[in-house]
C-alpha positions in Angstrom: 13.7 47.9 55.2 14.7 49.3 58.7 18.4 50.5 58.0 20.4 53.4 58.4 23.3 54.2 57.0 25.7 55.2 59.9 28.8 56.6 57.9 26.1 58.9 56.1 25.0 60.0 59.3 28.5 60.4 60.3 29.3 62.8 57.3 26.5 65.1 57.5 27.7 65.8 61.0 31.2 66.8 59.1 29.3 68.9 56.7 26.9 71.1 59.1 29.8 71.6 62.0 32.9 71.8 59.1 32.6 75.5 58.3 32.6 74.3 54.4 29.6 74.3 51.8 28.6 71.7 49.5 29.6 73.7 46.5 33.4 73.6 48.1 33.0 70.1 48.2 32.2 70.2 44.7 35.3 72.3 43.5 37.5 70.5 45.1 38.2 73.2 48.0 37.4 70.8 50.5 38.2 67.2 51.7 37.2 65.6 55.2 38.3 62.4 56.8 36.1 60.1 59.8 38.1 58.7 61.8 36.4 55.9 64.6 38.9 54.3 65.6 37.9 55.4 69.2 35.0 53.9 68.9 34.2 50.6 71.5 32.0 48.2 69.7 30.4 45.6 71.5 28.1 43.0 69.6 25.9 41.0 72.1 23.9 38.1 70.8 20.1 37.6 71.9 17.6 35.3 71.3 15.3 36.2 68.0 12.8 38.8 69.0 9.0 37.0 69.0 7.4 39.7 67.3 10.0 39.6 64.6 10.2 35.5 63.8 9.2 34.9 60.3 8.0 38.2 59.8 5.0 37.7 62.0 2.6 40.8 63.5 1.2 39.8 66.9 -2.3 40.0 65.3 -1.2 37.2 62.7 -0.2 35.3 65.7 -3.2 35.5 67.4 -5.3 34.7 64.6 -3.1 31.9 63.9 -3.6 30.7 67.4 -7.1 30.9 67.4 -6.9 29.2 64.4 -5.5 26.1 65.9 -7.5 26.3 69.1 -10.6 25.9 66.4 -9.2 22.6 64.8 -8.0 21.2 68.0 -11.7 21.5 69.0 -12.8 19.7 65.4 -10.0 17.3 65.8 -11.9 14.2 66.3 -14.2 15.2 63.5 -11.3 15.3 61.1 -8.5 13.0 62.7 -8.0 11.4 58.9 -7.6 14.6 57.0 -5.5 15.5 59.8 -3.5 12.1 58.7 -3.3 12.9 55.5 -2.0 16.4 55.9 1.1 15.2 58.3 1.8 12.8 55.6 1.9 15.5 53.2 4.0 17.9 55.3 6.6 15.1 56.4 7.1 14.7 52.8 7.4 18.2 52.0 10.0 18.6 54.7 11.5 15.4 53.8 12.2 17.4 50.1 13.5 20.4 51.6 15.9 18.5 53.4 17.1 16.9 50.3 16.9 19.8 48.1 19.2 21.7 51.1 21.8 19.4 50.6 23.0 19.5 47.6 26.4 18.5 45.8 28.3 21.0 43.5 30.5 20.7 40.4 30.4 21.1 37.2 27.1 19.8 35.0 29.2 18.1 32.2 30.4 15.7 35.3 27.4 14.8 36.9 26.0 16.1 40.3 29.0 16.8 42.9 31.9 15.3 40.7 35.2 17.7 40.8 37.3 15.4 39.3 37.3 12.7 37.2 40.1 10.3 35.6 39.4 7.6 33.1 41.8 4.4 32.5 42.0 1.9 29.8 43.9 -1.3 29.6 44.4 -2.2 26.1 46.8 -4.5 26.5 47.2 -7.9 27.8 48.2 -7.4 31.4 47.1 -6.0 34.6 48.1 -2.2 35.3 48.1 -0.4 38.0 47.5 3.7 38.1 47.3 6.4 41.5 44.5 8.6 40.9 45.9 11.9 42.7 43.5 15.3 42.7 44.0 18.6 44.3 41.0 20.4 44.0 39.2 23.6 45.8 35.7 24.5 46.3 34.0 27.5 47.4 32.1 28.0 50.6 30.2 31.2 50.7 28.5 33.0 53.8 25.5 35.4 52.3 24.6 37.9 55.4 21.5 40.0 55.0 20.8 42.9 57.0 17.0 43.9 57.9 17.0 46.0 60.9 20.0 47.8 62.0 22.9 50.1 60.3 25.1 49.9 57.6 28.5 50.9 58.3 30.5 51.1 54.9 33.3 49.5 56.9 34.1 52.1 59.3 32.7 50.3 62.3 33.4 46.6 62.5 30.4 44.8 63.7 30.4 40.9 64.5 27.9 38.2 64.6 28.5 34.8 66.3 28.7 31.6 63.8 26.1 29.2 64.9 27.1 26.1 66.6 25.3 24.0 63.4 28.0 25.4 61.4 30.8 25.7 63.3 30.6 21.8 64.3 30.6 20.9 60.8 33.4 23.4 60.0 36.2 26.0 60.6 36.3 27.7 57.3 34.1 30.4 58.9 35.6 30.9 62.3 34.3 32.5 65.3 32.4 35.1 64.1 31.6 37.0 61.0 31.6 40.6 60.3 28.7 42.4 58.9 26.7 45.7 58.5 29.2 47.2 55.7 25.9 46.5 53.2 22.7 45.6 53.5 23.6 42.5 51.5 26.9 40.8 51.3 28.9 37.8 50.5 31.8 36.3 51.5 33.7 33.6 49.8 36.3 31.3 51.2 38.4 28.7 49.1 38.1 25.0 50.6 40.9 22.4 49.5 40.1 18.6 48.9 43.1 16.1 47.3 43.1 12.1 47.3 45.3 9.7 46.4 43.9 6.4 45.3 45.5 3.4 43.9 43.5 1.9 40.6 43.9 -1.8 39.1 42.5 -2.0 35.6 42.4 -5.9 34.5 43.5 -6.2 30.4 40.6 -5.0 28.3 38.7 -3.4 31.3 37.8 0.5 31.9 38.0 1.9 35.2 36.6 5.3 36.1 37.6 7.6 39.2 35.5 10.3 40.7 35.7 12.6 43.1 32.2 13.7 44.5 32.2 17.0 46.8 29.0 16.9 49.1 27.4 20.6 49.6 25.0 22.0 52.7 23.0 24.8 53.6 22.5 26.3 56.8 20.2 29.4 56.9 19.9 31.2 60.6 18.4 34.4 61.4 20.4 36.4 64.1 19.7 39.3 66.6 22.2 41.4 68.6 22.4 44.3 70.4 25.4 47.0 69.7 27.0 48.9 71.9 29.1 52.1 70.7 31.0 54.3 72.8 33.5 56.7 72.5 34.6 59.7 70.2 34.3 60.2 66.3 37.3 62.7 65.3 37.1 64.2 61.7 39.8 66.0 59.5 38.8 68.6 57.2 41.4 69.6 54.7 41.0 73.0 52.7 43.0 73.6 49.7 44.2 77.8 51.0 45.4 76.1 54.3 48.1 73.8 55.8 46.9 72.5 58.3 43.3 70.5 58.8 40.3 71.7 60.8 40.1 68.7 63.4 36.7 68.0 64.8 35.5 65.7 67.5 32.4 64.8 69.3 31.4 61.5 71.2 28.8 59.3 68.9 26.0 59.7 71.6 26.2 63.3 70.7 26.3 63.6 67.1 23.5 60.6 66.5 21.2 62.7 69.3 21.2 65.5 67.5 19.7 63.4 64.1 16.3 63.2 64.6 15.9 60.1 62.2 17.8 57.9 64.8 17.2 59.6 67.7 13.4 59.1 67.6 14.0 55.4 66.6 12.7 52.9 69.3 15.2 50.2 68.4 18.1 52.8 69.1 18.8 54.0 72.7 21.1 57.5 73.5 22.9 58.0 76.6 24.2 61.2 76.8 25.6 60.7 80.7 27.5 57.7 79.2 28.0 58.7 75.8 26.6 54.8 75.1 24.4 54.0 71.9 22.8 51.0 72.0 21.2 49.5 68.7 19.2 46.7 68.0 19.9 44.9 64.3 18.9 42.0 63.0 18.9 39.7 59.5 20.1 36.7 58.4 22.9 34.4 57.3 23.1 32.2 54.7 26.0 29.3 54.6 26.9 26.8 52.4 30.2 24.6 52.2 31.4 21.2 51.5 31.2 18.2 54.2 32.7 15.2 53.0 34.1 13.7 50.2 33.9 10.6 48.5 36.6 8.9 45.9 33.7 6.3 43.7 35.5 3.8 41.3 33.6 1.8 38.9 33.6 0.0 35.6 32.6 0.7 32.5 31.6 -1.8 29.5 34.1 -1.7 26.6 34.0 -3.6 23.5 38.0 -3.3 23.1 39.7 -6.3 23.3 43.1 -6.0 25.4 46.1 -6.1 22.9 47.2 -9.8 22.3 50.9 -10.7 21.8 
């Protein structure tokens, strides 16, 4: 995996320029704040890299290509396997599709049922019930990083939502942030409620459920990020008042780490003091689309109530 871990990089800056040693750091003796909040970030969105998509090497491309060339050649020796293996992949596709969307709720009440309300009429008139549910689901955003920097939180870094998902919903917003791990997941709470009026006839059942309908959306993103500006660290000592304040622009303090500085997906301006790095990885979304309120009968062998 092709990450770096930027408030690392940041600290060891603190540690060779701070005037402390590790074994103060140890003790107790020593304490040292980063502070970025100079820091410009600008996150640009860019179309996925080809050599990167689905993990491909130009060599597997190639071979893959000459591959085809080869059966397009043989196609009108083979035009019925050919049949045979659309069929098979429409169908394949066809079950992803289903598989993706998927309903949630609890398995004791049946595939995408949140909520469920069961009335009996025992007696020997109509009655009439409102079936009213508040309920909340989660929608969860999964982001993993595989090329880039990992930030601990220190530098927010923000990735657009894709126009699939942000169609089918706000719950996500503009943009999300990521880069504090190399995996993480955010969860957001989703309210659903009904109210539905139910007749039960004398000696009938009537069941009420509300059914929750789940998607997936899984998207790979690429961006380019722009930092700029100064990174100011406090080092407190424990014989003296007042803290040892450092500061150096990022461009300086990443060009003097030869582990990014060498990197080809990282570019160092020192004239600008701009570092520009590439990251990329993926997000994973899922979250409810539509509800459905389903009312049916049930067989009963009681009788309604006689007078």
């Amino acid at each position: 995996m092709s990450l770096h871990d930027l408030n690392k990089k940041l600290e060891n800056w603190v540690k060779k320029h701070g005037g402390f040693s590790e074994d103060d750091l140890k003790k107790g003796l020593v304490r040292f704040e980063i502070d970025t909040k100079k820091l410009r970030v600008i996150t640009t969105d860019k179309p996925p890299d080809p050599k990167d998509e689905g993990g491909k090497s130009d060599k597997d491309k190639k071979e893959e290509s000459d591959k085809d060339k080869k059966e397009e050649s043989d196609k009108d020796k083979k035009e019925e396997s050919d049949k045979d293996k659309k069929e098979e992949s429409d169908k394949d596709k066809k079950e992803e599709s289903d598989k993706d969307k998927e309903e949630v709720g609890g398995d004791d009440m049946g595939s995408g049922v949140v909520f469920k309300s069961t009335y009996t009429n025992k007696t020997d008139v109509p009655q009439e019930h409102t079936f009213i549910m508040n309920k909340q689901t989660e929608a969860t955003l999964t982001s993993t990083l595989t090329k880039g920097f990992t930030t601990d939180g220190i530098v927010g870094i923000k990735v657009k939502v894709p126009d699939v998902v942000s169609n089918a919903t706000s719950t996500f917003g503009t943009d999300v942030s990521i880069a504090e791990d190399d995996m993480s997941i955010v969860k957001h709470l989703l309210d659903w409620s009904s109210k539905t009026k139910v007749n039960v006839a004398p000696g009938e059942t009537i069941v009420t459920e509300l059914r929750i309908s789940e998607t997936k959306c899984k998207v790979q993103f690429n961006s380019t990020v722009a930092m700029k500006g100064r990174v100011i660290a406090r080092v407190y000592r424990a014989d003296r008042q007042n803290p040892k304040v450092m500061q150096s622009p990022l461009a300086t303090i990443l060009s003097d780490d030869e582990t990014v500085s060498q990197r080809s997906d990282v570019c160092i301006d020192l004239d600008t003091g701009k570092v520009t790095w590439d990251m990329s990885g993926s997000l994973h979304f899922r979250f409810g689309v539509s509800q459905d309120c389903v009312v049916y009968a049930l067989e009963t062998d009681n009788p309604p109530v006689t007078k």
